[in-house]
MMTF fields as JSON, N, C-alpha, C and O atoms, coordinates in Angstrom:
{
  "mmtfVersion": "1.0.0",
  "mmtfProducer": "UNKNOWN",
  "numBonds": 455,
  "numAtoms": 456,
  "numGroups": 114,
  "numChains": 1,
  "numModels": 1,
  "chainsPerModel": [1],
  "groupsPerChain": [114],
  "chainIdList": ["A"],
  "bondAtomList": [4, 2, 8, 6, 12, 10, 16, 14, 20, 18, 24, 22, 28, 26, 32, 30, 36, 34, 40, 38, 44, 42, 48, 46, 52, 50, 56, 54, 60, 58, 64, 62, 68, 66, 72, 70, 76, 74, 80, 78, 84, 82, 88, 86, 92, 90, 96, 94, 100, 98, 104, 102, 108, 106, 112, 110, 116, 114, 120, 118, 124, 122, 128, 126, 132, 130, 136, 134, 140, 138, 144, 142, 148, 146, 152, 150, 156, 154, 160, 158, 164, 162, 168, 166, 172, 170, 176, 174, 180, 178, 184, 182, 188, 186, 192, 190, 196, 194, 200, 198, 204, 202, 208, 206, 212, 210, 216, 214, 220, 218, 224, 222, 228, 226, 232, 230, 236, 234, 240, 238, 244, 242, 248, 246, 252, 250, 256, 254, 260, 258, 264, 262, 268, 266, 272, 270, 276, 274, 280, 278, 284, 282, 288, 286, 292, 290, 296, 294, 300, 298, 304, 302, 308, 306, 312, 310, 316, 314, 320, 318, 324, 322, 328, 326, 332, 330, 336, 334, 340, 338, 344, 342, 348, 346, 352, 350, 356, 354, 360, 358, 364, 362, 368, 366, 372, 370, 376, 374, 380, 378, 384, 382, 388, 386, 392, 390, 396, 394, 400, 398, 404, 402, 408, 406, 412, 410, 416, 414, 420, 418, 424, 422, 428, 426, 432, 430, 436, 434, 440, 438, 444, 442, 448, 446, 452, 450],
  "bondOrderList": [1, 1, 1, 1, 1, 1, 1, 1, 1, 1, 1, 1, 1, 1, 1, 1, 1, 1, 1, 1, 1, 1, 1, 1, 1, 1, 1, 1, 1, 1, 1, 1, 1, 1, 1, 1, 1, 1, 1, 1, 1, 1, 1, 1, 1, 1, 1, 1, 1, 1, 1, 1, 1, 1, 1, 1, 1, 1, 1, 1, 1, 1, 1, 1, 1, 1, 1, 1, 1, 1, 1, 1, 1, 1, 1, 1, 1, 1, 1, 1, 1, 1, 1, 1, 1, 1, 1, 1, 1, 1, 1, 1, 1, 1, 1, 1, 1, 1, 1, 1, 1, 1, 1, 1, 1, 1, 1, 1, 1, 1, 1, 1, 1],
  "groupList": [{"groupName": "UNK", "atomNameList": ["N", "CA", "C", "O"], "elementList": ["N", "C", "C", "O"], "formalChargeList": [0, 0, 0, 0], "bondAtomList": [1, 0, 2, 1, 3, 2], "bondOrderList": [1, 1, 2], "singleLetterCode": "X", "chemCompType": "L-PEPTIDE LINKING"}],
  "groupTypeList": [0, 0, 0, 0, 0, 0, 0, 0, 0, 0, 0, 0, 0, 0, 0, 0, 0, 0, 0, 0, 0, 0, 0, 0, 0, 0, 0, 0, 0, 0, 0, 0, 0, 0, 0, 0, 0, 0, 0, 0, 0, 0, 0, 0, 0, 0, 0, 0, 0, 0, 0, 0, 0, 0, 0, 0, 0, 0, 0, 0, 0, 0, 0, 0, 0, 0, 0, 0, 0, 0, 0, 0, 0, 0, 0, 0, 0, 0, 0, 0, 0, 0, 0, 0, 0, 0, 0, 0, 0, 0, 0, 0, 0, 0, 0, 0, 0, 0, 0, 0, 0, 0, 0, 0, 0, 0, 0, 0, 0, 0, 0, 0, 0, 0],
  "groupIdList": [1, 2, 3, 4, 5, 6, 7, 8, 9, 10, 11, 12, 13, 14, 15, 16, 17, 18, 19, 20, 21, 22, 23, 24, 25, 26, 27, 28, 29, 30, 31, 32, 33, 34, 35, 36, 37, 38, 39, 40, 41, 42, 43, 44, 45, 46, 47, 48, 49, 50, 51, 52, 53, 54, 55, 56, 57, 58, 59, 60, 61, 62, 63, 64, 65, 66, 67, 68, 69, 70, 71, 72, 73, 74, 75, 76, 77, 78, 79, 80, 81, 82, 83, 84, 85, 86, 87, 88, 89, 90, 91, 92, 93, 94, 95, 96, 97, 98, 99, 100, 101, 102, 103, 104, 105, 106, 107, 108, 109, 110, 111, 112, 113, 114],
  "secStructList": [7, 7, 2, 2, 2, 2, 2, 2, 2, 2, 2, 2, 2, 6, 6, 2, 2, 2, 2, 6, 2, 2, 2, 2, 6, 6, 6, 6, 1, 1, 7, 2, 2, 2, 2, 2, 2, 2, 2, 2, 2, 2, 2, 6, 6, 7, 7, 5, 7, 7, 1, 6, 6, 6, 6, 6, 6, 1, 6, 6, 5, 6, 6, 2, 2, 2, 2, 2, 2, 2, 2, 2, 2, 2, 2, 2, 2, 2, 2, 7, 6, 6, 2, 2, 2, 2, 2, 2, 2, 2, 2, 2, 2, 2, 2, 6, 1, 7, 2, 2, 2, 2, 2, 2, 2, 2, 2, 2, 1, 1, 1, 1, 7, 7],
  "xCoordList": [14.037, 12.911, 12.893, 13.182, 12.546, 12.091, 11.033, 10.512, 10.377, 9.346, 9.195, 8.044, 9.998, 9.972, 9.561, 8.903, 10.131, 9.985, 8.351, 7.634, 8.405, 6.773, 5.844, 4.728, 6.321, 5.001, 5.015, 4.077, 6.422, 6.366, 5.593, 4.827, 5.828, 5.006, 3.198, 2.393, 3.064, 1.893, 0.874, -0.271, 1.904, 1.067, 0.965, 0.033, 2.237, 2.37, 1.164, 0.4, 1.053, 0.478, -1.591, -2.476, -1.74, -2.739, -2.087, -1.246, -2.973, -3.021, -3.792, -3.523, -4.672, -5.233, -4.232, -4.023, -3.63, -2.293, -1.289, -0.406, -1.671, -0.289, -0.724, -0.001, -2.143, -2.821, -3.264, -3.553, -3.381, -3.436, -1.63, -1.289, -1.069, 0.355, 0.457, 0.679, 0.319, 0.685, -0.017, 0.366, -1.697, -2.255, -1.239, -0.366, -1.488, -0.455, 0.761, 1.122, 1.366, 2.744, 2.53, 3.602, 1.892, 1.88, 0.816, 0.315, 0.19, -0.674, -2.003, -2.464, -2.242, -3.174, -3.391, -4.561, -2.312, -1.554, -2.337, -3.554, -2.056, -2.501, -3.752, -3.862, -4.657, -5.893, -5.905, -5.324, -6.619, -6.855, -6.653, -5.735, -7.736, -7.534, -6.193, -5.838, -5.673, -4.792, -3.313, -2.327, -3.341, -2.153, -2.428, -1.484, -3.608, -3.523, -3.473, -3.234, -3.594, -3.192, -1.444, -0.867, -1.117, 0.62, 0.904, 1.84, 0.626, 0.925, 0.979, 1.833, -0.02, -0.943, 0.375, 0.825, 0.769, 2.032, 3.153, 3.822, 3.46, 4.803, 4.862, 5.985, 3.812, 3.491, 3.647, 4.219, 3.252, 3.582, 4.7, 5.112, 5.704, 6.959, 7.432, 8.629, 6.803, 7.164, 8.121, 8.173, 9.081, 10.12, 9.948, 10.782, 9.086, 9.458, 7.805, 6.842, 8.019, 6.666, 6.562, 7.333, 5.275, 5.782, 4.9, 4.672, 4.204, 3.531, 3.927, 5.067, 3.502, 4.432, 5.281, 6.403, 4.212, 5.625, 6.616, 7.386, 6.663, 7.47, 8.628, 9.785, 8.301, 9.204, 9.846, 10.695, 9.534, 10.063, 10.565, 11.497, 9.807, 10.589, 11.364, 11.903, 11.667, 12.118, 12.593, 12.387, 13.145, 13.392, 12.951, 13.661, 11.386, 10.458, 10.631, 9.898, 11.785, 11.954, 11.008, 11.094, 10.259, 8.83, 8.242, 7.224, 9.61, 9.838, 10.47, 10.14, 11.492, 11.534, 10.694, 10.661, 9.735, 8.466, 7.402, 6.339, 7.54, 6.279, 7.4, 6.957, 8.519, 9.35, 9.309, 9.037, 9.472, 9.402, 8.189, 8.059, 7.26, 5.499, 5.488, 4.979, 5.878, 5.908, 6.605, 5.997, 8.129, 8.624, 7.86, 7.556, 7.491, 6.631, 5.522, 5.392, 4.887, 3.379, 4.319, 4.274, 5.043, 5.696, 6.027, 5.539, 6.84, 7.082, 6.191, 6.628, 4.876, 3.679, 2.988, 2.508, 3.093, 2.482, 2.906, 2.066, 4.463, 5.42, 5.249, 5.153, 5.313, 5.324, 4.11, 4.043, 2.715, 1.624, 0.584, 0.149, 0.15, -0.692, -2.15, -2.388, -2.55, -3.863, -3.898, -4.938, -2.973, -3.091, -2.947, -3.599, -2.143, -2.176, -3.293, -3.625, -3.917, -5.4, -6.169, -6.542, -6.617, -7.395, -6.916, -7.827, -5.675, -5.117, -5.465, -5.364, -5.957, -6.281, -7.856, -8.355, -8.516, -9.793, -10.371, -11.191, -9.373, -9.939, -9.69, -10.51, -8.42, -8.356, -9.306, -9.824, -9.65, -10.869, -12.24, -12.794, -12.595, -13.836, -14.028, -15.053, -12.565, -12.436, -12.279, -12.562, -11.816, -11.571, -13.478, -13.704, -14.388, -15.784, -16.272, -17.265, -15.547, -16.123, -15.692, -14.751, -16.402, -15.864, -15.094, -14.346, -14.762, -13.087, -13.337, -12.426, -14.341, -14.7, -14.225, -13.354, -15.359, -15.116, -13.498, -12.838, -13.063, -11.913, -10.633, -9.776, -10.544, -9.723, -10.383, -9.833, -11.548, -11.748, -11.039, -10.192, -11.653, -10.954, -9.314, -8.467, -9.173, -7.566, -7.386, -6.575, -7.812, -7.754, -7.489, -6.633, -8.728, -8.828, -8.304, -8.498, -7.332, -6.321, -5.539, -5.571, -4.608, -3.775, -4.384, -3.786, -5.328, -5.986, -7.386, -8.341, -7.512, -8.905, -9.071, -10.138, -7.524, -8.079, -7.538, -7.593, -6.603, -6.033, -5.055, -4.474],
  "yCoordList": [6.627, 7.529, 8.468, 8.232, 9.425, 11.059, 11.506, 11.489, 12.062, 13.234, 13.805, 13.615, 14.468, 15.301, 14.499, 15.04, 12.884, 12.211, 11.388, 11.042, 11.381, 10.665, 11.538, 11.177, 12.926, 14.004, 13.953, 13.914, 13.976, 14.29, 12.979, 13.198, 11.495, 10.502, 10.473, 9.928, 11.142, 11.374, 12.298, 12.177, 13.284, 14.283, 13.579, 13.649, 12.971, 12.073, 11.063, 11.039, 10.292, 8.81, 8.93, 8.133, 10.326, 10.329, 8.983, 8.087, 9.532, 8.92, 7.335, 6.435, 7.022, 5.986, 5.079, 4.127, 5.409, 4.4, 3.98, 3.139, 4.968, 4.661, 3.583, 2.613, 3.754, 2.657, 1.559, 0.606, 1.553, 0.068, -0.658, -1.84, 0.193, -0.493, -0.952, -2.16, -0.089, -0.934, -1.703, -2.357, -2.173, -2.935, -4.163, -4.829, -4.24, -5.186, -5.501, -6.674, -4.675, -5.237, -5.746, -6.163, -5.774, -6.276, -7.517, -7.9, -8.461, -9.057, -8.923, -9.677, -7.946, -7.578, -7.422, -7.274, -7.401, -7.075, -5.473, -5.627, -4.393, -3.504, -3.394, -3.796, -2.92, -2.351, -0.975, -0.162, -0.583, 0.547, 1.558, 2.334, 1.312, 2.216, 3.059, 4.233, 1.701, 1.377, 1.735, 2.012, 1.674, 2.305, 3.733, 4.524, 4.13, 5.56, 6.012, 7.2, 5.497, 6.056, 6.161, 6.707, 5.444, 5.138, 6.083, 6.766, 6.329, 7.526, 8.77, 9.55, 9.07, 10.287, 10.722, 11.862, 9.678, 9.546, 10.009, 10.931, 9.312, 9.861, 10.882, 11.381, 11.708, 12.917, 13.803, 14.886, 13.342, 14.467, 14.469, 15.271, 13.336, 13.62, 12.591, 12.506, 11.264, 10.487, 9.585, 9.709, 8.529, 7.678, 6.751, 5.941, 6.146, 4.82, 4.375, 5.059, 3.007, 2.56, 1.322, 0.451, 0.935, -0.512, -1.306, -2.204, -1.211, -2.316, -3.789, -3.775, -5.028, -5.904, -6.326, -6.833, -5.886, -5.979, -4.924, -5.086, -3.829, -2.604, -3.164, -3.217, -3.539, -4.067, -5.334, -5.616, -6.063, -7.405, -7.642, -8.381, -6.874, -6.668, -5.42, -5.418, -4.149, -3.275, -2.392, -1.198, -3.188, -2.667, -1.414, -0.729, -1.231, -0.225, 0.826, 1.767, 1.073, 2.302, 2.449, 1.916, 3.106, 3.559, 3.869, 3.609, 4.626, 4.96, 3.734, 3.567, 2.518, 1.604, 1.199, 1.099, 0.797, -0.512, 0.595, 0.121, 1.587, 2.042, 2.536, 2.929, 2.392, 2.603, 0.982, 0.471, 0.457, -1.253, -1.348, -1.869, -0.948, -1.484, -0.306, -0.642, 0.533, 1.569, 0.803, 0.675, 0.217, -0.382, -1.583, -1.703, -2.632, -3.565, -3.133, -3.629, -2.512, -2.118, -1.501, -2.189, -0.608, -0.434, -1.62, -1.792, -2.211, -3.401, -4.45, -5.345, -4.646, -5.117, -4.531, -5.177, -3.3, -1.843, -2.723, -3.273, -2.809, -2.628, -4.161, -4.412, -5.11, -6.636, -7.385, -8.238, -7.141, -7.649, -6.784, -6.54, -6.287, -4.511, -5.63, -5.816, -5.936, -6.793, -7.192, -6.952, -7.684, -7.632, -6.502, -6.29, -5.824, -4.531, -3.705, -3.359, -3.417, -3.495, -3.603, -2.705, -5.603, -5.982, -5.409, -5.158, -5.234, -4.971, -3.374, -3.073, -2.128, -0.922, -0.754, -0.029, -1.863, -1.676, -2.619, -2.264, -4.044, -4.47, -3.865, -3.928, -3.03, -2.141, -1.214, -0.855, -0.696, 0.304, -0.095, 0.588, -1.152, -1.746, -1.989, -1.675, -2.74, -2.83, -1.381, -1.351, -0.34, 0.902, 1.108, 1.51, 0.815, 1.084, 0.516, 0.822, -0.237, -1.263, -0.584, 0.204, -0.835, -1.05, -1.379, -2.127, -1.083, -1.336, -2.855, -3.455, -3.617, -5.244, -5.939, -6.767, -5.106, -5.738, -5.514, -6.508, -4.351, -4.353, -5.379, -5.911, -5.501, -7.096, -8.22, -9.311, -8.122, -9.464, -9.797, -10.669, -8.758, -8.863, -8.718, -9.48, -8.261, -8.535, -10.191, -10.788, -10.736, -12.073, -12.919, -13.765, -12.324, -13.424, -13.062, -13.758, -11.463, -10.786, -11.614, -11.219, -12.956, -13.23, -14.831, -15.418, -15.051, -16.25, -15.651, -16.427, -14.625, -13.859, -13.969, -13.766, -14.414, -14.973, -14.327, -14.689, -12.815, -11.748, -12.265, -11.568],
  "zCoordList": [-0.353, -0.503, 0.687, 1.86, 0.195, 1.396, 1.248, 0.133, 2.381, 2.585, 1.159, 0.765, 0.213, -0.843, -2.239, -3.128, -2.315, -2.941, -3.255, -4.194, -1.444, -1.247, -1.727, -2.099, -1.745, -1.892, -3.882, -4.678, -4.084, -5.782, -6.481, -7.42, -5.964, -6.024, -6.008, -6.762, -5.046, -4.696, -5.572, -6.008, -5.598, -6.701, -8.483, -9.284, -8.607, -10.051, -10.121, -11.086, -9.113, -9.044, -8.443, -8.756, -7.467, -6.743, -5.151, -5.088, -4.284, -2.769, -3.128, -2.332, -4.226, -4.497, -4.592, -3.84, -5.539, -6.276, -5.468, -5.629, -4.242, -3.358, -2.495, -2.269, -1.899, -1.16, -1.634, -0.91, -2.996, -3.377, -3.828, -3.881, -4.002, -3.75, -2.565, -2.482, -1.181, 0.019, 0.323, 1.294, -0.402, -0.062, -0.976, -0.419, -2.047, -2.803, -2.301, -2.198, -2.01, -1.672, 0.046, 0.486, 0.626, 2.239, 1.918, 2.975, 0.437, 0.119, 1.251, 2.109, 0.901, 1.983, 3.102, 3.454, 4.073, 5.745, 5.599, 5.706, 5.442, 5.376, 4.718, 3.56, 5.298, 4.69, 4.361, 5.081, 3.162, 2.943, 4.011, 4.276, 4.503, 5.72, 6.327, 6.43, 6.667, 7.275, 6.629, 7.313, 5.045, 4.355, 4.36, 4.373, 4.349, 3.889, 5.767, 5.983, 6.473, 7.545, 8.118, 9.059, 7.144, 7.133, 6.243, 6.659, 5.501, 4.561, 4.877, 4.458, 5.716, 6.045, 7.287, 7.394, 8.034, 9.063, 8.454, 8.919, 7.23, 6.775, 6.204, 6.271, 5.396, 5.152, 6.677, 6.801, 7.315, 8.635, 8.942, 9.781, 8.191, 8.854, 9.267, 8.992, 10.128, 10.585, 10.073, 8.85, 10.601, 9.595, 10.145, 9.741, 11.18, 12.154, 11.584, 11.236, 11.681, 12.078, 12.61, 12.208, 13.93, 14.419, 14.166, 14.978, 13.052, 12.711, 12.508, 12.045, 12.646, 12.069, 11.33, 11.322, 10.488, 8.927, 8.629, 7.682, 9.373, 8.955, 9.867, 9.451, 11.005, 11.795, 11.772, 12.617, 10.94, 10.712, 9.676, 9.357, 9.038, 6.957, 6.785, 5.678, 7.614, 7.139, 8.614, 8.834, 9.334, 10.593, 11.409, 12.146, 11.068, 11.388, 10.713, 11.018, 9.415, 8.646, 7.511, 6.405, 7.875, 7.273, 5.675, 5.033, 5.442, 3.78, 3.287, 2.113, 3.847, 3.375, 3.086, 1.859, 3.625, 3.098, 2.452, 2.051, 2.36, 1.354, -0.205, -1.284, 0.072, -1.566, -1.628, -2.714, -0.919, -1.682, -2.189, -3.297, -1.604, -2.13, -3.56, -4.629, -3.433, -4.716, -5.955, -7.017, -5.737, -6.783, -7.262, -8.449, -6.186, -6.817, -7.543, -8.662, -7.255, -7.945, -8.97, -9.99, -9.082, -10.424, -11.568, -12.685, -10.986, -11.503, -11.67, -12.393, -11.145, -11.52, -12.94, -13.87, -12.797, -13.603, -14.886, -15.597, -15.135, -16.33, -17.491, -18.692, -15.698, -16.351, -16.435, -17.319, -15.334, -15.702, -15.464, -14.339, -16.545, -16.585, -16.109, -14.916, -16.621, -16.25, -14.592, -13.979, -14.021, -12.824, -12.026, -11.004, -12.465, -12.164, -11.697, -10.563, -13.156, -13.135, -12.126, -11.371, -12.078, -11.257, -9.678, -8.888, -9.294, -7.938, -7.544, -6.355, -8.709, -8.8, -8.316, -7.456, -9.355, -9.343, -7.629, -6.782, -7.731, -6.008, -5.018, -4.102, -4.845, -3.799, -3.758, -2.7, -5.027, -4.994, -4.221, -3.36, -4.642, -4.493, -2.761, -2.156, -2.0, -0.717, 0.282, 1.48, -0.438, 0.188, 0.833, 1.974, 0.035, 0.505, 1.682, 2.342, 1.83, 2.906, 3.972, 3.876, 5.24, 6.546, 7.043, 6.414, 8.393, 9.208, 9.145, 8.575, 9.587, 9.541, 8.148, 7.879, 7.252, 6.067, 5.319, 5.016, 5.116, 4.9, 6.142, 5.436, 6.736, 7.468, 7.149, 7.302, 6.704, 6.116, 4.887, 4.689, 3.936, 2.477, 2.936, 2.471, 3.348, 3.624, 4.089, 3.381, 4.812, 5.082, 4.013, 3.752, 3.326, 1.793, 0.469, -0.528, 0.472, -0.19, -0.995, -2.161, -0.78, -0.998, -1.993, -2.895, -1.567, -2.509, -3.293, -3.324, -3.777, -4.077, -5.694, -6.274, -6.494, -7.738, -8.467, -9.642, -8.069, -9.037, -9.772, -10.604]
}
């Protein structure tokens, strides 16, 4: 994935779809917030990132781990639309919350019932 790719994605999918993929695919490591601030980075250009998991799962290469979180949520999309779903509409619901509340719900992301 590239700069040109992330943007044609973006305009196809909306910035929503993209942040609840990286919320999904990092099982909630990233918060809203927090993806669309990774996004907002690689839109400017950026390719590195040192967050934990970018750096431990994808040797800090930036468009790696947000085309992996893109294919899964794809591949979520294709094989279980209902979870899918629920993973569209809970990211939605957590995007409202606060910097607190959103790391919480991220805490409890991965056992929350989806």
């Amino acid at each position: 994935m590239n700069l040109e790719e992330l943007k044609a994605l973006i305009a196809k999918r909306g910035l929503d779809w993209l942040i609840a993929a990286m919320v999904e695919g990092s099982i909630g490591y990233h918060s809203p917030k927090h993806a669309k601030r990774i996004i907002e980075e690689a839109l400017e250009g950026k390719t590195q990132d040192y967050c934990e998991r970018c750096m431990a799962c994808y040797g800090s290469d930036l468009f790696k781990m947000i085309e992996s979180d893109i294919r899964d949520m794809e591949y979520l999309e294709e094989k279980v639309p209902s979870r899918y779903q629920k993973v569209i509409e809970t990211v939605k619901a957590i995007s409202s919350l606060d910097a607190e509340g959103q790391q919480t719900a991220g805490l409890m992301y991965p056992t929350m019932g989806m």
